[in-house]
N, C-alpha and C positions, 0 to 999 in steps of 0.2 A: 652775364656771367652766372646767376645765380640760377637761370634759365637750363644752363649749360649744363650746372653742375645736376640740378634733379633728373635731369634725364639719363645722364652719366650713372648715376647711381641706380635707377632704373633696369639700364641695361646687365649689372652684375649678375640678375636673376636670371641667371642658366641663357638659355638659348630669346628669352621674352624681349621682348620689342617695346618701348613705349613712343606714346603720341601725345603731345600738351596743345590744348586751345585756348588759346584767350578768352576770358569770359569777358559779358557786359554785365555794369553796374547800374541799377536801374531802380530808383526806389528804394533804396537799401537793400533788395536783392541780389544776387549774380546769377546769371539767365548766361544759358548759351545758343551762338547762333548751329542753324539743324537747316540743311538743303531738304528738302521733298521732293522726290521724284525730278529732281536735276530742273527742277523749275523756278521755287519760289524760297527764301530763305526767311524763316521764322526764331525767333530768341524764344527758346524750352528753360522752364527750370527743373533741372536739374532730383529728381524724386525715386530717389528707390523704394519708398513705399508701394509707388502705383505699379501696379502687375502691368499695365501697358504703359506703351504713348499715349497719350492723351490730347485728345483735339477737343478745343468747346463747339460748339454746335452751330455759333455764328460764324467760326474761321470754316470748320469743315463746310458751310456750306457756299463762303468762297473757294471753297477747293475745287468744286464740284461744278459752279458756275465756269471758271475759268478753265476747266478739263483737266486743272492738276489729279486729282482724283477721276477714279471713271466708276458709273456703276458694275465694271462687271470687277472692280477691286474691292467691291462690299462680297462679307464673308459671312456673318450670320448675325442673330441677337440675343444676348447671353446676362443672365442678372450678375450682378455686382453686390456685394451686400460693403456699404460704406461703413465709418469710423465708428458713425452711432448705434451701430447696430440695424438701421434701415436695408430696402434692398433698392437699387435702382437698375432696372433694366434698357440699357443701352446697344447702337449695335456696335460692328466690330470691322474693320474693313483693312485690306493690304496695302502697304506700304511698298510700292514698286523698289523704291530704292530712298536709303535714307541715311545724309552723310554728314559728319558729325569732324569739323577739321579733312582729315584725307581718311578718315575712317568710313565705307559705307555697307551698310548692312542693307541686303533685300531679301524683297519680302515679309518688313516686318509688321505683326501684328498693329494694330493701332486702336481705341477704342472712342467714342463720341462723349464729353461729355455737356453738362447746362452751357449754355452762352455764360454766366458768370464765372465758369469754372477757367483755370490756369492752362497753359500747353504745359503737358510733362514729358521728361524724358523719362521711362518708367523701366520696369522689368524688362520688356520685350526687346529693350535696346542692351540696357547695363548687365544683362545677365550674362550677355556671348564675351564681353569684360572679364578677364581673369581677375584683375582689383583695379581699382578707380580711387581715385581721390581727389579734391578741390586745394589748392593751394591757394589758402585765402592771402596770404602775403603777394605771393604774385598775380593773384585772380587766371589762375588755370586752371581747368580741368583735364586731368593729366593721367590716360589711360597705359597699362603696362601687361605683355604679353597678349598681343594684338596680332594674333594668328595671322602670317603671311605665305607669300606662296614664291616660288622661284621665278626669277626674271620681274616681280613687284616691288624691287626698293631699288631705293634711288638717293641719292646724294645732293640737296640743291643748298647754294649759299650756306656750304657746310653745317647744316642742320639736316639730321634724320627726319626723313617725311615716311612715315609708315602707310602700307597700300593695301587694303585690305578687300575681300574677296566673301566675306561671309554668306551662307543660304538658310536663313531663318528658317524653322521648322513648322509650319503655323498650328497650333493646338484649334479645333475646331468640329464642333458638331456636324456639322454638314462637311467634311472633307471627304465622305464617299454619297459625291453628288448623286451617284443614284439612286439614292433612298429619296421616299418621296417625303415630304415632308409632314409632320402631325399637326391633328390640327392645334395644339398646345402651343406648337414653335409659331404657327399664323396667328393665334390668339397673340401672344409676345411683341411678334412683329410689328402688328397693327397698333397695340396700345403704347407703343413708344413717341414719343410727343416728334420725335422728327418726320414718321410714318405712318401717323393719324389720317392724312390726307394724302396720298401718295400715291404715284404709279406704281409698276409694276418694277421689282428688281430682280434683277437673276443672280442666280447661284450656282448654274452651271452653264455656262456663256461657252456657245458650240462655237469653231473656228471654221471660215470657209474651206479654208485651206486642208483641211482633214475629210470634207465633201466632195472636193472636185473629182469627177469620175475620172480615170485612168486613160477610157475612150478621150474625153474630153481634151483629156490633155494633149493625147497625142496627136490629135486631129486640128490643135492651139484654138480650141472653141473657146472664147471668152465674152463675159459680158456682165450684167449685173440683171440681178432678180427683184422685184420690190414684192414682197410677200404681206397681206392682212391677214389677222386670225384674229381669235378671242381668248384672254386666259381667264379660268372658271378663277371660283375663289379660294380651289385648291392649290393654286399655282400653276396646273397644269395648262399648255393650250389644247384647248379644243379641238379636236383632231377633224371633226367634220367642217371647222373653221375657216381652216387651216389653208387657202388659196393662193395663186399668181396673180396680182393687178397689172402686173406689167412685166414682161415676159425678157427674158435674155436673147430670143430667138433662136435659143437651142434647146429641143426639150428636155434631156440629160441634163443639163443647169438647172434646168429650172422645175426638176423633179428630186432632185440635190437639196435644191434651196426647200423644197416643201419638206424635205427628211428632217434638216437641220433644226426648222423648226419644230418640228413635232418632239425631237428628242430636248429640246432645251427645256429648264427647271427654273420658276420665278417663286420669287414670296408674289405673293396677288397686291394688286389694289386695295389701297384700305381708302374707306371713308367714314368720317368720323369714328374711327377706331378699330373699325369691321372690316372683315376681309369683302370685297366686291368686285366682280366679274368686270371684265375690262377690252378695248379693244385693243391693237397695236399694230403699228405697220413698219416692215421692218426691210429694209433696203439691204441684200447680201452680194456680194464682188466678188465674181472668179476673173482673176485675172493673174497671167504664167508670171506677169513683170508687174511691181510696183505703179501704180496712175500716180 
């Protein structure tokens, strides 16, 4: 009843929508449960201080294991200056889709932080929020004016279920991937304790599908390319590198697949701290129909 009635009240605000989730009580906190990328469901507390989401460094690095996360969803590395006045430089990676009750925002920012650190749900989520608030009597968190779209609401076991549609805007240094990168941002990259030791990550991840020759197509030439090269410590790959180990059997594919890579952009290898030259071998699929 009393469920019924804040939402009720809710709705009086002009044309606004709202949405209420039950929180968990955990520790004397209230944590809410947060889908990722329609995979794996984690309990966020809830922080509007944090400018992002925030992942600790040991979950995101089960994200990463189990392919909830993909490297070409890492965005860049960016300092942070924390409460005490320190700075910590973390990186920063996309959130494919991220759902909160029937609310799901994509695309959202997300940032890495210590393994001891908390999951939050931060700015990057509660911003696109008209207002928010936590109903500690009921243990909800109970969002209102939750931008919908026509043919998205629905009616179930007469409760309002709001369906939302959101496209996060990502704020980002590197959003015009074709700058090539300074060496400032690879000094950055490398001395971040997750990327001390690390392969190679992109940040302009080429799609096959934007390669296939036209010829190609029409002719239903398909096949897969497995391409080696080298990327220097600029990020860049090496263009005299840059070969076929094992061919499509069309040469149009597989002068595609040399394009592709040549044009794609990585933070380089670090080791121990340092950006370092690196090999890579990299398997690319033209094919008209899903394998």
């Amino acid at each position: 009843m009393h469920r019924a009635i804040i939402i009720a009240a809710l709705f009086l605000c002009g044309k606004s929508q709202a949405e209420s989730v039950p929180l968990i009580l955990e520790k004397g906190t209230y944590l809410v449960p947060v889908i990722i990328n329609e995979k794996i469901s984690l309990n966020f507390l809830v922080d509007s201080g944090a400018s992002d989401v925030v992942i600790p460094a040991d979950v995101f690095s089960t994200l990463i294991r189990t392919g909830t996360i993909l490297k070409s969803d890492f965005v860049d590395v960016q300092a942070y200056q924390l409460a005490d006045g320190t700075e910590r430089t973390t990186k920063r990676f996309r959130i494919r889709s991220l759902r909160v009750g029937d609310i799901e925002l994509r695309d959202v920012i997300a940032s890495v932080s210590p393994p001891e650190g908390n999951l939050l749900l931060g700015q990057s989520f509660l911003s696109h929020m008209k207002t928010w608030a936590i109903d500690n009597e009921h243990r909800l968190l109970v969002f209102n004016e939750v931008t919908t779209y026509p043919g998205e609401q629905s009616v179930e076991n007469g409760a309002y279920r709001a369906r939302s549609k959101f496209r996060a805007t990502p704020s980002s240094s590197l959003m015009d991937a074709d700058v090539a990168l300074t060496a400032g941002e690879i000094r950055k990259h490398c001395a971040t304790d997750e990327f001390r030791d690390s392969g190679p990550w992109p940040y302009k991840k080429e799609e096959a599908a934007d390669y296939y020759p036209d010829k190609s197509r029409r002719a239903e030439e398909e096949g897969q390319v497995i391409v080696n090269y080298t990327i220097a410590k600029d990020g860049r790959p090496v263009t005299s590198s840059i070969h076929v180990s094992t061919s499509s059997g069309f040469i149009s594919l597989d002068e595609a697949a040399v394009r592709m890579v040549a044009e794609e952009k990585f933070f380089p290898a670090c080791r121990a701290g340092k950006p370092t030259t690196s090999d890579s071998t990299q398997p690319i699929a033209f094919y008209l129909h899903k394998k």
